[in-house]
TITI-560345 format. One record per residue (C-alpha): z, y, x; residue number from 0; residue in three letters. Coordinates in steps of 0.1 Angstrom, whole numbers, padded with zeros to 4 digits. Last residue first. Layout:
<pts>
Z/Y/X/NUM/ALA
...
</pts>
This chain:
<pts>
1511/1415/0811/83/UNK
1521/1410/0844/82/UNK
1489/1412/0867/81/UNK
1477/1385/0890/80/UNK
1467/1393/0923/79/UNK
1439/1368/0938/78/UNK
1415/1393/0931/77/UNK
1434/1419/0954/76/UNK
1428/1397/0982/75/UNK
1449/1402/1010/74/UNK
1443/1393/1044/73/UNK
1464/1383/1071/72/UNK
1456/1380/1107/71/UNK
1480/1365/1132/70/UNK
1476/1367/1165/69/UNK
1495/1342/1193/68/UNK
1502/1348/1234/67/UNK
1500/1321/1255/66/UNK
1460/1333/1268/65/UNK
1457/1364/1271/64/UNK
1452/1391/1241/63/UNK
1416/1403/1233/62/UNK
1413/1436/1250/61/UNK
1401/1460/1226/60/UNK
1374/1469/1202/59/UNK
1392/1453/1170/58/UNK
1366/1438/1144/57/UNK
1358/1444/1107/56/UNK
1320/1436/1097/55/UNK
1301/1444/1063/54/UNK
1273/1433/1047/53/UNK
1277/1437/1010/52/UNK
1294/1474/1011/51/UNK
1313/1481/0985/50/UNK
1346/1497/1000/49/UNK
1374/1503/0987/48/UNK
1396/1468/1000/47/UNK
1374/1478/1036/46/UNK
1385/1514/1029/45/UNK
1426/1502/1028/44/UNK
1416/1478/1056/43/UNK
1405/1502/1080/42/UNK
1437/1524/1078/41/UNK
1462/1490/1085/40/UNK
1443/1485/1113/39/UNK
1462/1515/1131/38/UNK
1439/1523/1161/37/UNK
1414/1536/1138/36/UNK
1375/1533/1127/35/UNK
1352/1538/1096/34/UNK
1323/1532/1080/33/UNK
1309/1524/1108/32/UNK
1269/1520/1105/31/UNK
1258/1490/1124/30/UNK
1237/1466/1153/29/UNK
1239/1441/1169/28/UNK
1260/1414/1155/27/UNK
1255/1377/1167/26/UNK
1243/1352/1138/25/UNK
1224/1334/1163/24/UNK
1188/1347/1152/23/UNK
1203/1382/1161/22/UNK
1220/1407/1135/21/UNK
1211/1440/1124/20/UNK
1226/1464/1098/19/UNK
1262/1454/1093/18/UNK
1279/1481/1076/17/UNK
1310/1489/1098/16/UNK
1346/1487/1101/15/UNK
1361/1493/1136/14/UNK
1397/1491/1146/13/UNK
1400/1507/1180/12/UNK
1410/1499/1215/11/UNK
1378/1515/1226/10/UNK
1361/1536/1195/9/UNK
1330/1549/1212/8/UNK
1320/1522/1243/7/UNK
1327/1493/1214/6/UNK
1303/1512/1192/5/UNK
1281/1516/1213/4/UNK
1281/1481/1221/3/UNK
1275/1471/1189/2/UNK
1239/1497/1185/1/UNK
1244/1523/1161/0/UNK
</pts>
């Protein structure tokens, strides 16, 4: 499915998709979603599942003005060490 598609489909939306076609640039244009929600929280439980090699994660919405701060936090399992 072409990106802006996508972006039409899932506004305001957490999208996580198999990339399947990007330009000479590096731009994305084309994927499969995997899946999408407005809580991001529910794409990154599949995207820690998931085992996809090319895979994207991006939010559909309005990107917030400028003043404000975001924050994006990811957690690596791997980095977890186990008690033992």
């Amino acid at each position: 499915m072409r990106i802006q598609d996508i972006k039409e489909k899932y506004k305001e939306e957490w999208v996580l998709l198999e990339v399947i076609k990007v330009s000479n640039k590096g731009d994305l244009l084309e994927g499969n979603v995997l899946a999408h929600s407005k809580n991001r929280n529910d794409t990154y439980q599949i995207l820690k599942k998931s085992k996809v090699k090319d895979i994207a994660h991006f939010y559909t919405g309005e990107i917030p003005n400028e003043g404000y701060a975001v924050a994006f936090i990811w957690e690596s399992t791997s980095l977890i060490k186990k008690k033992t």
